[in-house]
C-alpha positions, 0 to 999 in steps of 0.5 A: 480522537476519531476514526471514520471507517468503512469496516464496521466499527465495532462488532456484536457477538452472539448471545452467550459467545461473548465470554470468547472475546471473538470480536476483539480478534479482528478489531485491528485498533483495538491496542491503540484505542486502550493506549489513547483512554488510558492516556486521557483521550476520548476516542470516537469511532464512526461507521461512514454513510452507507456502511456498517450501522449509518443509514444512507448512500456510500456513493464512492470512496471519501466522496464528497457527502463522507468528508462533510460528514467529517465536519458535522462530526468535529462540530459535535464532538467541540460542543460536547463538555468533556472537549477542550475544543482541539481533534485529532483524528488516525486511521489504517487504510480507508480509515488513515485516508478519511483522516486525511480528507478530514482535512478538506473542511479546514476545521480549525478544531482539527489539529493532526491527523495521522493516515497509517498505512493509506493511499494519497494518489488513488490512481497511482497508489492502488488502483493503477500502480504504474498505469495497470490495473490492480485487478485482484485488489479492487475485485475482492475489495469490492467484494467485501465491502458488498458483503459487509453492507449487507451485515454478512461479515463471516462471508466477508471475512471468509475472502481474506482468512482463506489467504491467510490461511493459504499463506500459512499452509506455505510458510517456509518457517511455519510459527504456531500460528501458522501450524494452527491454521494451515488445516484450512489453507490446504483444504478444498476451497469451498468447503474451508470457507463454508467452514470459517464462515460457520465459525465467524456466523456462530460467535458474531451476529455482525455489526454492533449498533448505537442502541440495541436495534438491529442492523442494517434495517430494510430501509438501509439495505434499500439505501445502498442498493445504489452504493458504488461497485468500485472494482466495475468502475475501476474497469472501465477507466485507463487513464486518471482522467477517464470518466464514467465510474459511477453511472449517477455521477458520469463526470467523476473521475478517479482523482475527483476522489483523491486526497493528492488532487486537493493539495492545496485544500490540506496544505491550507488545512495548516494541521500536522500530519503523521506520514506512516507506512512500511516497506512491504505496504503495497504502494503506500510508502510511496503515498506517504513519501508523496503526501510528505512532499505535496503537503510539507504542514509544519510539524509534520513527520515521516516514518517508513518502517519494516512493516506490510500493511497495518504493520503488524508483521515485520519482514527482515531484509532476509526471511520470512515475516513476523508480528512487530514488537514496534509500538505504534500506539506509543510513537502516535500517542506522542505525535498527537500530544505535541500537536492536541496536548502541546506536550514536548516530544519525546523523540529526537526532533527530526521529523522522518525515520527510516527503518534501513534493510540488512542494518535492520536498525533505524535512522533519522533526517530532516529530508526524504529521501536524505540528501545524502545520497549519491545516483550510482548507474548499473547498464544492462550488459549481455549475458545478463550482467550489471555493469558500471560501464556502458556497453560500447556496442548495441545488442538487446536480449528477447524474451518470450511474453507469458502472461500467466507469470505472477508473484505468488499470495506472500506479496506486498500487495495481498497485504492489502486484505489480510495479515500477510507477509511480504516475504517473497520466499521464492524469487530464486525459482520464479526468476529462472523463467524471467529475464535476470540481470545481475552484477559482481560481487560487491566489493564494499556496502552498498545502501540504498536509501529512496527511489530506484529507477530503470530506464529501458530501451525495449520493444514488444512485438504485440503492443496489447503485450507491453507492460514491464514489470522490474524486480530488484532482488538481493543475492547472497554469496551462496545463492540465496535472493532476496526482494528489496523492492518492484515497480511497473509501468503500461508502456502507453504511459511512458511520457511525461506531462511538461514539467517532467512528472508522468501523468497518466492522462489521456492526453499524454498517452502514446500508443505503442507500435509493434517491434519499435523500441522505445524508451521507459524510465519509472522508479521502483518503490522506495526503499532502504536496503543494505546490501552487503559486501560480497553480495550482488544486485540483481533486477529482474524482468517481466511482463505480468504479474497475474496473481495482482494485475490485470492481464491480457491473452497477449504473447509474443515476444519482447527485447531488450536493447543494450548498449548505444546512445541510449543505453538500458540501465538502473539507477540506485540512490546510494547513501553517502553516510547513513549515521542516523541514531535509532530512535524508535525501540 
């Protein structure tokens, strides 16, 4: 089994703090690694070029050099004696992305690969979800990896802990984790990290190399000194197809980079590959669903749990985020040996599980999302009503542009950087400065299994102003909301290419004119929710989200439109008959 990482592959402690098992708190596959050499695997875990303890260049994320690597890598491990000659490989995040693009060398060795929790559109996935820029995201991505090039792992880390440990200085339902750490989520900024760096600085050294040299060498930090400052390229691109993100490589662009542009490559790959991701895992649902569209291999599979990123903690459909009892090592050890061992599988044979919100159990079809499921349509209706007839006559609400609005740090996209749950525990008092639209009580269930879609008919009386950002919320009979799931989208991207599939390229981009309405339809994230009877859907609007996306000093207004020929409206993919059994434990 391999897994190539930008991470650091393995740690070193410091002398005489190894008794303390400090490098084993932020080893994420550590639990998967003992389940795979118990189960008789070798299991082999890699720094890419550039990083960590290898010499030479890390040009861009899964460039070119990186995925030949990849061959080089299996070409080694098939020769070894102990190889019976057929590789897997699996990874979270960057590490599930260089899975999959392990896959571009059709190395016939390589026979499944499994990208938990990983991008397969660049663009669309994280760095531009809805065509805007996910600023928080690139900048302190980039930021960290500088730091960990340059073996300053406790500085590294300090980023990510200080969310942590804000998140648990605000938990709602504080566990004992939480209450052991929240002391630094309330401390001044500089000096808790001043704080948790000394810490880390005291009990590890930094990376672990092959022998017992010292690592990074001179030479090395000289050799990535050119290595690429993602959030600086991401910063100068609008569309997929801009160039200009690494000045050595001027026609690059984003999808030059992107396991979704060379479908056709991992489709003739011919390997299995396990698509898993969870609800609350940033835009990643949304990439496994796709790369389990774009790439239909045979034996294949698909499953969406309850889970943020890494799946280590489980978010309920009501409440707040816990750690999984879900055993992933288990359900990937099962894939890779019906696919590596040819051992039968265990599980039942259909090959995507869903995990549905509210049933808080799981399901299982031959599709995603399952053809059982129906569009219902709820129009915007004045007053801030859902309603399943369309007004008859036009009118439109306005809202004020505030660009400061955001979503707060326990949110599916600081998950990205950290064990943070995407609970959302205070959408009642954020929505009461946003623009709410909310049906009847309803009088039956109501299951949503797949993509929502909202089409609005709206107008921006600045144009820098015009993004949307859509929240479709749970409300309880007493009041209690709840997040299901978001979407957005920059209004310049509203059009579509010729086959119907918005592009985000230049070419297909609109300019948006002051105080002329216009129609946007975009899916929201997918989902399974239940929603149960005597509660009420509720979708929610604005214009930022500035604790994630980039945002401009735009203000204004924006408006609405109800009603008439083309009438504002969501649409929900409502399950027929959601009989799945529960497979998983």
């Amino acid at each position: 089994m391999v897994r190539q990482t930008r991470y650091l592959r393995s740690l070193q402690p410091r002398r005489g703090f190894g008794w303390l098992g400090m490098t084993r708190l932020f080893d994420l596959n550590a639990e998967m690694r003992r389940t795979f050499l118990r189960a008789g695997y070798a299991w082999i875990d890699v720094d890419v070029r550039g990083t960590g303890a290898s010499s030479g260049t890390w040009h861009a994320p899964w460039f070119d050099d990186q995925v030949k690597d990849g061959a080089e890598l299996v070409d080694w491990i098939v020769r070894q004696a102990w190889s019976n000659g057929r590789v897997g490989s699996l990874g979270i995040s960057y590490d599930g992305t260089a899975a999959e693009m392990l896959l571009l060398n059709r190395h016939p060795a390589v026979r499944a690969v499994a990208p938990l929790f990983s991008l397969h559109d660049i663009y669309a996935d994280v760095a531009f979800p809805g065509g805007i820029h996910l600023s928080w995201f690139t900048e302190a991505w980039s930021r960290y990896n500088a730091l960990l090039d340059l073996n300053a792992f406790a500085e590294a880390m300090t980023g990510p802990l200080r969310t942590m440990t804000r998140v648990a200085a605000t938990s709602p339902h504080p566990s004992p984790f939480d209450r052991l750490v929240a002391p630094f989520g309330r401390m001044d900024e500089t000096r808790a990290a001043t704080l948790l760096a000394s810490v880390i600085r005291l009990t590890i050294a930094g990376v672990r190399g092959v022998a017992d040299d010292v690592l990074p060498t001179p030479a090395d930090l000289e050799e990535r000194r050119p290595n690429l400052d993602v959030h600086a390229g991401a910063s100068k691109i609008v569309f997929r197809d801009d160039v200009g993100l690494h000045p050595a490589f001027p026609e690059q662009t984003i999808d030059s980079l992107s396991p979704h542009s060379r479908r056709n490559d991992l489709k003739a790959s011919g390997a299995a590959i396990y698509n898993y991701s969870g609800w609350r895992d940033a835009a990643y649902q949304a990439g496994a669903a796709r790369r389990w569209r774009d790439v239909p291999n045979p034996g294949s599979r698909l499953t969406l749990g309850p889970w943020a990123h890494t799946g280590k903690l489980h978010i309920p459909a009501f409440g707040i985020g816990v750690p999984t009892h879900f055993d992933h090592a288990a359900e990937l050890l099962d894939f890779f040996d019906e696919h590596l061992k040819e051992v039968p599988s265990r599980g039942d044979g259909l090959p995507v599980h869903y995990y549905v919100l509210g049933h808080e159990r799981w399901y299982a079809s031959r599709h995603w999302p399952p053809k059982e499921t129906t569009p219902a349509v709820l129009h915007l209706a004045p007053g801030g009503r859902l309603e399943v007839d369309a007004p008859t006559e036009v009118s439109h609400a306005e809202h004020d542009v505030d660009p400061r609005t955001g979503t707060g740090e326990r949110s599916r996209w600081r998950s990205l950087l950290g064990l943070v749950p995407g609970d959302y525990p205070d959408r009642a008092a954020r929505d009461r400065s946003l623009l709410v639209y909310e049906g009847a009580p309803l009088e039956r269930e109501l299951v949503l299994v797949g993509n929502p879609e909202v089409t609005l008919v709206a107008a921006w009386s600045d144009p820098e102003a015009a993004r949307i950002f859509a929240y479709l919320e749970d409300v309880a009979p007493d009041g209690r909301v709840s997040y299901v799931t978001e979407g957005q989208l920059a209004a310049i991207h509203r059009a579509t290419g010729e086959d119907g599939i918005r592009t985000f390229r230049r070419a297909d981009g609109r300019a948006v004119v002051a105080n002329v309405a216009m129609e946007l339809t975009f899916e929201l994230y997918p989902v399974a929710h239940a929603f149960a009877r005597g509660h009420a859907v509720r979708l929610v609007l604005a214009t930022a989200d500035a604790d994630h996306f980039a945002t401009t000093s735009a203000r204004g207004t924006f408006r609405v439109h109800s009603g008439g020929m083309r009438p504002s409206r969501l649409v929900l993919p409502v399950s027929r008959e959601t009989t799945g059994r529960p497979t998983h434990s």
